[in-house]
N, C-alpha and C positions, 0 to 999 in steps of 0.2 A: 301369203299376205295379199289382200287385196288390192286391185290398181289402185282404186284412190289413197289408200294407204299406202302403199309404193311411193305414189307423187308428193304426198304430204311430208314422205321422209327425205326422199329426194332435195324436198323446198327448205327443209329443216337447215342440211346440209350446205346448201348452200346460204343459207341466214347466217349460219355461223361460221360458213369462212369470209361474208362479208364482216364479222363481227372480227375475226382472226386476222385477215390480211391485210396489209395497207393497200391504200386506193390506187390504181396504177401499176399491180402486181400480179393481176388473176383476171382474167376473162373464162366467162362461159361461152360454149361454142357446141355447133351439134342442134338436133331436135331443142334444147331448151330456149335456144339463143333463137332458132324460128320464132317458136311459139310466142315468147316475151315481143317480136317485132311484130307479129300477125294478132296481137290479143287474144289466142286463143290457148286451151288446159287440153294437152295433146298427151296421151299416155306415153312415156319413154322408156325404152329397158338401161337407162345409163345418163348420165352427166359428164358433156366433156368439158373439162377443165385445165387451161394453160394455167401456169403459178412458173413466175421468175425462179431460178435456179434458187437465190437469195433466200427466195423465202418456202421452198418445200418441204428444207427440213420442219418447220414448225406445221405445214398444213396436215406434213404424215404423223408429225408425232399427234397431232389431235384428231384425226380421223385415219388411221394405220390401212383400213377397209378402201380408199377411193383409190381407185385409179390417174392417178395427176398426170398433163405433160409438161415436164421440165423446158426452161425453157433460157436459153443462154441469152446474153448482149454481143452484138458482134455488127461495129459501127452502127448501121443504120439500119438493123436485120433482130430480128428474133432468132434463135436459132433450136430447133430440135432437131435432138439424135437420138434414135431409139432402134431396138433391136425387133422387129416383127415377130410374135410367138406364135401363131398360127398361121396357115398358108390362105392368103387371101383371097389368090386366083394363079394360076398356072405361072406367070409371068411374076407373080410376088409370092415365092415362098418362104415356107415358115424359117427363120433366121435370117435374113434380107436386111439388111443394116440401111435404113432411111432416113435422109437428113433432111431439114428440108425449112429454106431462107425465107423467114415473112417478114415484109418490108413493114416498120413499126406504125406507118399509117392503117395496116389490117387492121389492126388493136387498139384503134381509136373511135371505138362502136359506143354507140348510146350507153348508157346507164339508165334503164328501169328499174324503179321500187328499190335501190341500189345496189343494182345487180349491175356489175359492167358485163357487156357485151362487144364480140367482135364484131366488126362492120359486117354488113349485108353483102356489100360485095366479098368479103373474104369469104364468107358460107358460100357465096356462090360460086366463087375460083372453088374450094376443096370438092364439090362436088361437080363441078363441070373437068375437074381435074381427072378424079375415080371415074366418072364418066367415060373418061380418053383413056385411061392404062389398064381398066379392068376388062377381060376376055368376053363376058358378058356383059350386057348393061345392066342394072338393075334398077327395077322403079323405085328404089329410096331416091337416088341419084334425079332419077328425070323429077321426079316430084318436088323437090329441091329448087330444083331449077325455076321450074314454074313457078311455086309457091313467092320467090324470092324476085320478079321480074318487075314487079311493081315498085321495088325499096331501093333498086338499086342506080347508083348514079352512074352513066355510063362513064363521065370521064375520069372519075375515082376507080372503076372498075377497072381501066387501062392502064390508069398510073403502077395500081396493087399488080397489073397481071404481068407488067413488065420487069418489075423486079423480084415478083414472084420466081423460087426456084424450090427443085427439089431433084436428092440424087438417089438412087437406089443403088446396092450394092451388095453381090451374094456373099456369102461368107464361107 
């Protein structure tokens, strides 16, 4: 498949779970959720996608192919729990049980073309985060960072970073 065919199915997918989900349920996150804040058509190998626990059964039964993260209510926290299938970096191997608490202000990101997105500062905690735990640094990471310096509010950036948590756990 071609990239820009890649992107055009990519954008598909996401038209129609805005068409699927109710509003307040699903954020995009990742390269797309950059790109929608920078104006820019970035090639991506993936769409990351949070979708409330509530409502994944319906996102999987219409699309069985994406990769979702679930995502619980727990008071005033987002909550994912997911098992790691591939070993990410020495200190995160493959089965490593990660949880990990977003304070519900992350998830109160713009909405483009009606697309919700998570805030700018939460793109930039997840990657200043992989940043700090991965063995290596990798320039996604720094790139991230950069690209995102401009959008971001420092004092919202401290409020998310303070109740920002995450726990890793081998299995």
């Amino acid at each position: 498949m071609h990239k820009n065919q890649t992107r055009e199915v990519q954008m598909s997918i996401i038209r129609r779970l805005s068409e699927l989900l109710p509003k307040s349920s699903w954020w995009i996150a990742g390269g797309w959720a950059i790109d929608a804040l920078l104006g820019k058509s970035r090639d991506q190998n993936d769409i990351d996608i949070y979708v409330l626990e509530e409502n994944i059964s319906s996102a999987i039964k219409a699309m069985p192919f994406l990769h979702l993260r679930s995502l619980s209510r727990e008071n005033n926290f987002f909550v994912e729990r997911r098992i790691v299938e591939t070993e990410v970096s020495p200190e995160i191997p493959a089965g490593t049980e990660v949880s990990v608490w977003i304070p519900k202000e992350a998830m109160e990101g713009p909405v483009i073309e009606g697309i919700p997105l998570v805030t700018p500062e939460f793109l930039y905690l997840l990657a200043q985060t992989a940043f700090q735990i991965l063995s290596q640094t990798r320039a996604k990471e720094k790139e991230v960072l950069e690209l995102l310096q401009g959008f971001i509010d420092r004092e919202r950036l401290k409020k998310i970073s303070s109740a920002f948590r995450y726990q890793l756990k081998e299995r």
